[in-house]
TILOGU-801582 format. One record per atom (N, C-alpha, C): y, x, z. Coordinates in pm, whole numbers, plus 32768, in hexadecimal, padded with zeros to 4 digits. Atoms other than C-alpha are relative to their C-alpha. Example, Ala and Ser with C-alpha at 12.3 -4.5 7.8 and 13.67 -1.06 7.14 Angstrom:
2
7F8980598000/7E3E84CE830C/8078805A8000/7F897FAE7FFA/7F96855782CA/806D7FB38049/
This chain:
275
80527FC68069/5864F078CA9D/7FAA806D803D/80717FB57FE0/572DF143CAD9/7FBA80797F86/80417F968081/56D7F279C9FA/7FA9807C803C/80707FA57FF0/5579F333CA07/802F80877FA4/800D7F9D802D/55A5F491C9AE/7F90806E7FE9/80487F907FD6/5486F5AAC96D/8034805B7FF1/7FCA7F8D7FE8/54D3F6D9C9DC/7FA2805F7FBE/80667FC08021/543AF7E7C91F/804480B87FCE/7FE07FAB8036/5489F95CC86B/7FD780678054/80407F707FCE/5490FAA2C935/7FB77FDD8080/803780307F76/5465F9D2CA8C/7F897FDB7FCD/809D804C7FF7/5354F921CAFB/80157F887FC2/80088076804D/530CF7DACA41/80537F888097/7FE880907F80/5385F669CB33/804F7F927FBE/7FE680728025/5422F53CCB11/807A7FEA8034/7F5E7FEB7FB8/55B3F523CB65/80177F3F8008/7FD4806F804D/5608F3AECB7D/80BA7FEA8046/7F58803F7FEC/579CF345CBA1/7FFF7F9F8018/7FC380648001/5811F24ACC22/80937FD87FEC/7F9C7FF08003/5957F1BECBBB/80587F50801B/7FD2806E8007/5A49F0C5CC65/807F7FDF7FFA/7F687FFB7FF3/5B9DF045CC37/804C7FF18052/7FC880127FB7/5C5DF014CD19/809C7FE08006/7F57802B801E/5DFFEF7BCD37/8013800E809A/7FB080027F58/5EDFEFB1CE4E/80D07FF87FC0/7F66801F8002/6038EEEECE12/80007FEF7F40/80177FF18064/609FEF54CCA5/7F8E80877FA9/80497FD08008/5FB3F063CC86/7F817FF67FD6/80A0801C804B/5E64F08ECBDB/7FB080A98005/80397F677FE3/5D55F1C1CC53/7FAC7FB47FE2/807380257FFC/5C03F1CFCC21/7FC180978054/804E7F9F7F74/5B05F278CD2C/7F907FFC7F9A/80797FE5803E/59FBF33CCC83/7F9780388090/805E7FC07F9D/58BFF38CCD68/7F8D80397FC8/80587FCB806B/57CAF477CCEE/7F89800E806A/807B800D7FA9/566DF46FCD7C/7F9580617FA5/807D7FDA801C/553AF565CD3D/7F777FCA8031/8058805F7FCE/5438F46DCD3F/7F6A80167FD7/80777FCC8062/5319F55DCC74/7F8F7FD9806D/8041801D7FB1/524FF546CDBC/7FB57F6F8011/802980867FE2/5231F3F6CE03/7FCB7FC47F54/8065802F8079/51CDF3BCCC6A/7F7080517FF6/80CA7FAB8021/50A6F4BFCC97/7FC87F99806D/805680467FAC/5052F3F0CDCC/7FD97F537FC6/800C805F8057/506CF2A4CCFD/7FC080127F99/805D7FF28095/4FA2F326CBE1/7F648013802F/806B7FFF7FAF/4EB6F3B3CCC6/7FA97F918046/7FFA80847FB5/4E9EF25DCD6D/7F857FBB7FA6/801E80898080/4E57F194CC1B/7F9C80517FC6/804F7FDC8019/4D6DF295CBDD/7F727FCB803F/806E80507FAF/4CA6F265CCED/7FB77F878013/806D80927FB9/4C84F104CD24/7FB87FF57F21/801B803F808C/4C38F0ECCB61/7F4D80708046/806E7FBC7FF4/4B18F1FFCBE7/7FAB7FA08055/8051804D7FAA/4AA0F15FCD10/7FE77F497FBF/80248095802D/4A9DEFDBCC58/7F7580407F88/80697FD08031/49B2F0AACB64/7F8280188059/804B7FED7FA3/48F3F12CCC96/7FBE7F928001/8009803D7FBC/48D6F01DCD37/7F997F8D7F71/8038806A8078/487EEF36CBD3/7F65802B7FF5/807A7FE6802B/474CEFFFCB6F/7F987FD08050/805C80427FA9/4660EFC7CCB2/80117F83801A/8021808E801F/46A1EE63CCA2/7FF67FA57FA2/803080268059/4690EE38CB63/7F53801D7FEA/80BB7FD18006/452DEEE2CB6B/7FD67F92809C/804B80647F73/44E3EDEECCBF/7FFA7F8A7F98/801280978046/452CECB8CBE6/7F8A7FFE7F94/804F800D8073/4464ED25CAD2/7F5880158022/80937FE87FDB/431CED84CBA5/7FD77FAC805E/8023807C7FF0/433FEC59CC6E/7F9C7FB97F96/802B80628076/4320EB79CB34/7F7B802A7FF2/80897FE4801E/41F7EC4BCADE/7FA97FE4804E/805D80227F9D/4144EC38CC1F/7FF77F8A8011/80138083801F/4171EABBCBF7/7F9A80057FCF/802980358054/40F6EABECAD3/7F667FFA801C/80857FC68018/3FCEEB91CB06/7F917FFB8091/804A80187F76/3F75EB3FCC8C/7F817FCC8003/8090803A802C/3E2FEA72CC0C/7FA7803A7FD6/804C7FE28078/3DC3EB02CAFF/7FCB80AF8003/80127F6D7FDC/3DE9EC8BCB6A/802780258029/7FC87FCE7F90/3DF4ED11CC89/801580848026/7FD77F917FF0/3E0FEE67CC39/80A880237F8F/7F7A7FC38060/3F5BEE52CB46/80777FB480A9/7FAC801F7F9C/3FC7ED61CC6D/80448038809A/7FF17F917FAE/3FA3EE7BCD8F/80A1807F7FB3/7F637FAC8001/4073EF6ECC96/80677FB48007/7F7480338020/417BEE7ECC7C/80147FF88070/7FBB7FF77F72/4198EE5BCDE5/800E80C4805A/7FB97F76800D/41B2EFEECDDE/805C80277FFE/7FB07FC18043/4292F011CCF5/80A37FB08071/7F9480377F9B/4383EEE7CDE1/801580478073/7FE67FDA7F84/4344EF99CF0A/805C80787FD9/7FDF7F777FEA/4397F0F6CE8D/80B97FD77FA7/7F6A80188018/4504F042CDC4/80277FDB80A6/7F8D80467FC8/4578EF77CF01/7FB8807B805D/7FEC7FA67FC3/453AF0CBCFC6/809280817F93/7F8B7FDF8037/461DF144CED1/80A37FDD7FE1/7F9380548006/4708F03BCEDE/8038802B8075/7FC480067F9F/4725F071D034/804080898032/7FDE7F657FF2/473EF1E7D043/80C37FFF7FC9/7F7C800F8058/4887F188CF44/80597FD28031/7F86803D7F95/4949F099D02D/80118030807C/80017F8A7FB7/48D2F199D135/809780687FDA/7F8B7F858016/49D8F2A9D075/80767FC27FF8/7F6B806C7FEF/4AE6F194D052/80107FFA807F/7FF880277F7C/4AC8F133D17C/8065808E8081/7FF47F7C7FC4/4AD3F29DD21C/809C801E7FD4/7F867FAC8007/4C10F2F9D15A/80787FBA8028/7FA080807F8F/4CE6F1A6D1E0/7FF6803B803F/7FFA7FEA7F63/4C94F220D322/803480AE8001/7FBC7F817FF7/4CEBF396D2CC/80B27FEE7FDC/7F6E80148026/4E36F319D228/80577FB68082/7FB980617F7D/4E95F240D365/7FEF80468086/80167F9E7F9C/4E34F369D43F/7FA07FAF805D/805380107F89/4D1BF294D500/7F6B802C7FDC/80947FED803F/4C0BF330D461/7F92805F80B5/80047FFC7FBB/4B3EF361D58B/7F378031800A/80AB7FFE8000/49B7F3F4D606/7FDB7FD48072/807080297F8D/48BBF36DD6EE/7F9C80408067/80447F90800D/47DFF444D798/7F977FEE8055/8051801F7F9D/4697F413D7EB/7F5C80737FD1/80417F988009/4536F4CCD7E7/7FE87FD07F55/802E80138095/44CEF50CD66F/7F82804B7FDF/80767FC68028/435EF579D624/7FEE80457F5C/7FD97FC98051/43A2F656D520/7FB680197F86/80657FFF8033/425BF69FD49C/7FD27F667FBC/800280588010/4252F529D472/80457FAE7FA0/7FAA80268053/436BF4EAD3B0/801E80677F6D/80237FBD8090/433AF605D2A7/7F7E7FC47FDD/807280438026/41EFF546D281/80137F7A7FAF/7FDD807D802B/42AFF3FAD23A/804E80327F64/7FA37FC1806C/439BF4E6D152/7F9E800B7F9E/807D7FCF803E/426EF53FD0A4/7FD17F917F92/803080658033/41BEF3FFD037/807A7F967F95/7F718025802B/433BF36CD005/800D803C7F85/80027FC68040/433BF449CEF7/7FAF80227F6F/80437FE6803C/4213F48ECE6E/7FE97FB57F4A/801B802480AD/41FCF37CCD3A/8093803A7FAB/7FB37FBB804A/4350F3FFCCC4/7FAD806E7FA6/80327FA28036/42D3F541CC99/7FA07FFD7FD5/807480238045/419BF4BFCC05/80047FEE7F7E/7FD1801D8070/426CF40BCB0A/802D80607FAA/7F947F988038/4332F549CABF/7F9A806F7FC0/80707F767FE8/41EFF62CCAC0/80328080802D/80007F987FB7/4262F6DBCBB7/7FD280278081/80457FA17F9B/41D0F7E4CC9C/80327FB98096/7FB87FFD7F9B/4238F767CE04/7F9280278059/80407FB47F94/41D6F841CF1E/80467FFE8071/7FE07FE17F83/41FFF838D082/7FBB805F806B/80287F937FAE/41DAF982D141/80337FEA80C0/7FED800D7F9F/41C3F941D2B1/7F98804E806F/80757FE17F82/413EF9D8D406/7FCE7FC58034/802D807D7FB8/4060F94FD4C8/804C7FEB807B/7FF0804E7F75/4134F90CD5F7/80907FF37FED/7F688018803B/42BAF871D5A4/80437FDC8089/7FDC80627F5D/43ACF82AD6D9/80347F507FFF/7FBB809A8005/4436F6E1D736/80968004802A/7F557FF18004/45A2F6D2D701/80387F62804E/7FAF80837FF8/46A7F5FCD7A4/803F80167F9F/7F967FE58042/4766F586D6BD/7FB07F637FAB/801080718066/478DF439D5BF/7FB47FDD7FAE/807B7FF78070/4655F3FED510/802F7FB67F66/7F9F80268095/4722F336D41E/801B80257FB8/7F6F7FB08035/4823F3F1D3A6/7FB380857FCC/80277F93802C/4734F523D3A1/7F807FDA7F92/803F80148077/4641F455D2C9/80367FFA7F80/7F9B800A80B8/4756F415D1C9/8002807B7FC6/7FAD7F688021/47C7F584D1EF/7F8780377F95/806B7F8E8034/4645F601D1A7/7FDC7FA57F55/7FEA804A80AC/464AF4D9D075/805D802C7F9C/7F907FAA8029/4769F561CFF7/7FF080627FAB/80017F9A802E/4700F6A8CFAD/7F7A7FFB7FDB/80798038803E/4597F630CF70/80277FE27F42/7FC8803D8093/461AF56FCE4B/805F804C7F96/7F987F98805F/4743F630CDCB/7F8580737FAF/80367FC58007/4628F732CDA4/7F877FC77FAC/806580378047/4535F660CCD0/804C7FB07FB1/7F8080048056/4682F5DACC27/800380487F76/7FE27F768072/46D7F71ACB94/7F9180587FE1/808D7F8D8060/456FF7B6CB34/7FC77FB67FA8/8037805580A0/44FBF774C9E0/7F687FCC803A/80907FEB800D/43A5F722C9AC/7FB680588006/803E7F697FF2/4285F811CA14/801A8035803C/7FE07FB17FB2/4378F8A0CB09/7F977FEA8091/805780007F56/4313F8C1CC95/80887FEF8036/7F9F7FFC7F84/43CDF872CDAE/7FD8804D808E/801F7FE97F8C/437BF8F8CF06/806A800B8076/7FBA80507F7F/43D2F86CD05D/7FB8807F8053/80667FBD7F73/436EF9A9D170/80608000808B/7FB380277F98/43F1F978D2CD/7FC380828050/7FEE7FA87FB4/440FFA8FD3D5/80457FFB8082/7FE980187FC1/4448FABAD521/804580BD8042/800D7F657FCE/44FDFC10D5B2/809D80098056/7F9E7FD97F81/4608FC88D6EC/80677F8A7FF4/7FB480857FC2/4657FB0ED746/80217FB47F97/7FCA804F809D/4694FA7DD5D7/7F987FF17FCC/8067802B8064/459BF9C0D508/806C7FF47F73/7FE2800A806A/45C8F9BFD3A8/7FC77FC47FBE/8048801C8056/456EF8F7D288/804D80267F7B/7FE87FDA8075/45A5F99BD110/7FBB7FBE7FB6/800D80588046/45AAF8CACFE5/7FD5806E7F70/7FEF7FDE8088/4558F99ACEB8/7FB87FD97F71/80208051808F/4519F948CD4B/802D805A7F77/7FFF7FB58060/4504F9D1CBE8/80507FBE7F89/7FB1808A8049/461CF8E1CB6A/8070802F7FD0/7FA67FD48040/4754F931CAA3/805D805E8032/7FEA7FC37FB9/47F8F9F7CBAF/80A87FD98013/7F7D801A7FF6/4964FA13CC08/8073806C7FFA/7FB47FA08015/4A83FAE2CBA4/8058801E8069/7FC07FC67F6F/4B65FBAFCC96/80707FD68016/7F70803C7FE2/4C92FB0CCC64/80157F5B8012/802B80827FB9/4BC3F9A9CCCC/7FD680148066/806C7FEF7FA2/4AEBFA3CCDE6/80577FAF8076/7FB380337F85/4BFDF9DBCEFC/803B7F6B7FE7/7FC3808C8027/4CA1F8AACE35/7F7F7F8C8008/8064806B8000/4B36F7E8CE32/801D7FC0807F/7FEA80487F8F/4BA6F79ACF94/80707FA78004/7F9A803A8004/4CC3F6E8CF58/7FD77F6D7FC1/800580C77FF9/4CD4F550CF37/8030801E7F3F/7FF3803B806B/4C98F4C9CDD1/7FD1809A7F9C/7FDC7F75806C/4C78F64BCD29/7F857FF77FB1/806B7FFE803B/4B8FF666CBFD/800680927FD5/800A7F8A805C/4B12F7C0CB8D/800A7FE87F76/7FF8800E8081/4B8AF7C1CA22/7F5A803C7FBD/80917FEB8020/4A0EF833C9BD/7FAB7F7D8007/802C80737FB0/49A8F70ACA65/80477F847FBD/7FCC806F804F/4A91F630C9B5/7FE1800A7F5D/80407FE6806A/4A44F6BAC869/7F7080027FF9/80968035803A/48B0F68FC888/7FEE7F65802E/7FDD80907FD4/4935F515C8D3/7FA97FBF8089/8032800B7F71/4890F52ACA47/80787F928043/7F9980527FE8/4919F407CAD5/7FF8801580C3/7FFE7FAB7F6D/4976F43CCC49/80A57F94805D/7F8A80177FB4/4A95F3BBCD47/804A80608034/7FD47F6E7FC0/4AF5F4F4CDC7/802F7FF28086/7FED800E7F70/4AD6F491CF20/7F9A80258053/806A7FB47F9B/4978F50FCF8C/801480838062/800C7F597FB7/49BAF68BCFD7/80A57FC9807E/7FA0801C7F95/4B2DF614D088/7FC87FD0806E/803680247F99/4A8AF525D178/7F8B8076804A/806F7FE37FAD/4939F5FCD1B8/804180788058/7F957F997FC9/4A6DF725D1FF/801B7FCE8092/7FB680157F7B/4B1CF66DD30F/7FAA7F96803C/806480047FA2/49C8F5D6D39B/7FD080968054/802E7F8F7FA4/4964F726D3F5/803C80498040/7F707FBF7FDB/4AB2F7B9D45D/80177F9A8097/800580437F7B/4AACF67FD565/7F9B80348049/805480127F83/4975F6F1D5DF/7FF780C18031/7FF67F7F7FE6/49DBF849D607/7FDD806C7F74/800A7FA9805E/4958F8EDD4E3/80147FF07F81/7F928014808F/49C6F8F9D348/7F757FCC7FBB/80297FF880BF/4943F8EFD1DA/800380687FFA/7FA77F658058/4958FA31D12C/7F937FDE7F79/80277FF78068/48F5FA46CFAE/7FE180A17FB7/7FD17F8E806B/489AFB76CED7/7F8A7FCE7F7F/8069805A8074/4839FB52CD69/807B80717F93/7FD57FE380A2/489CFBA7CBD7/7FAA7FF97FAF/803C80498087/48A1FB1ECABA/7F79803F7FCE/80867FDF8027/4743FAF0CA29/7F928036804C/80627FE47FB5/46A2FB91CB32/7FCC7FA98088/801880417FC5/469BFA4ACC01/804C804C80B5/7FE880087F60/4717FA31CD90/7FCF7FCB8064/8046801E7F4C/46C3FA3FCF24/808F7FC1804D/7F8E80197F8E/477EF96FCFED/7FB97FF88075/803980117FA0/473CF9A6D154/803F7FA88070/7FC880347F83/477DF8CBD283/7FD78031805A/80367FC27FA9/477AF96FD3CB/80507FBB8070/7FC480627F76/4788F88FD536/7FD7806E804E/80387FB97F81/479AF938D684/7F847FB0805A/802580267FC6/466EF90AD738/80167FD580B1/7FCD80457F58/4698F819D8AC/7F8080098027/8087800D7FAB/451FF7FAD90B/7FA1804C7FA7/804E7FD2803D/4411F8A7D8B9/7F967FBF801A/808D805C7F97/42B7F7E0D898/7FA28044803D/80747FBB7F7D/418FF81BD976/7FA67FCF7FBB/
């Protein structure tokens, strides 16, 4: 017999389960009770079934919007060739979204199996906030929002995973045009100073409370703000873009509150400087 218990009152809340078996020896009759605190492993199972019901959402929307602007561009490939251009827009800019999505799956398998791993080669930096840029732009078009990118004119060239650090700078790109209403602004400014480049994400978006600021890093976590303005999310962006930059020597850091929107910054050590 198997009996789930919750544990609850002055303690902390959990889940007790018993096991109970009988056991005979000769004329004799015992039974072996085994008691297990198994609260852990149900947050990690809830957490689980969270995730993948989030990510099958993820993952549904941009190919549901590919199927449906296909069809159209069928339809309309003859007849008009300017609804047929947006529709091959609107495909490009979902299955860059699709892929960004099995990108964060992907990433956290390989963080959970410990082979999560970087590459490291030259990255033209200036080049790839340019790609970040355009990547971007009809979102925030859609959203009517402000997006600004403050940059110097001369960026270094980093070793380091152009991959992994494109997700990282998508990541916080997006999260950041996510969570700002309409009308808000975002701004992307990058900096360079005593061996560390930086890029800061900030935005005029719902912000984050102090007793989330550190938990947003954590696998699956939703800011309750964030779950209440029904922002739909995996809660795997900020984890991964964390322990991308932590491989390449340098972090994440966040500051922010509520309503007054948040900066998340990423900061890599610079390896080369360009010429």
């Amino acid at each position: 017999v198997v009996i789930e218990v919750e544990r609850g009152g002055s303690a902390a809340t959990g889940l007790l389960k018993f096991t109970i078996t009988a056991l005979r020896h000769e004329d004799s009759q015992y039974a072996l009770v085994t008691m297990e605190d198994v609260t852990q492993q149900r947050v990690a199972q809830e957490a689980m079934n969270s995730f993948l019901a989030k990510a099958a959402h993820e993952l549904r929307t941009p190919l549901t919007n590919i199927r449906l602007f296909v069809e159209e561009a069928l339809e309309q490939c003859e007849r008009d060739i300017a609804a047929t251009s947006k529709s091959l827009n609107v495909i490009n800019e979902e299955a860059q979204r699709l892929e960004r999505t099995v990108g964060e799956v992907l990433s956290a398998s390989q963080i959970e199996a410990g082979s999560f791993g970087i590459r490291r080669d030259d990255i033209h930096v200036d080049a790839l906030l340019e790609q970040l840029k355009a990547d971007h732009e009809a979102q925030a078009r859609d959203k009517k929002i402000t997006l600004e990118f403050n940059l110097p004119p001369k960026l270094p060239i980093l070793q380091a995973d152009r991959d992994k650090i494109a997700l990282t700078l998508h990541n916080l790109v997006g999260n950041a045009l996510k969570y700002t209403p309409e009308g808000g602004r975002v701004t992307v400014t990058a900096a360079v100073e005593k061996g560390q480049m930086s890029v800061a994400v900030s935005d005029t978006g719902i912000g984050i409370g102090p007793e989330d600021v550190e938990k947003v890093f954590e696998k699956f976590y939703r800011c309750q703000n964030a779950v209440d303005s029904n922002i739909k999310g995996s809660g795997l962006g900020l984890p991964i873009a964390r322990e991308v930059a932590r491989l390449h020597g340098g972090d994440v850091t966040v500051e922010s509150e509520p309503g007054s929107g948040s900066t998340f910054t990423l900061t890599l050590p610079v390896a080369t400087e360009s010429t």
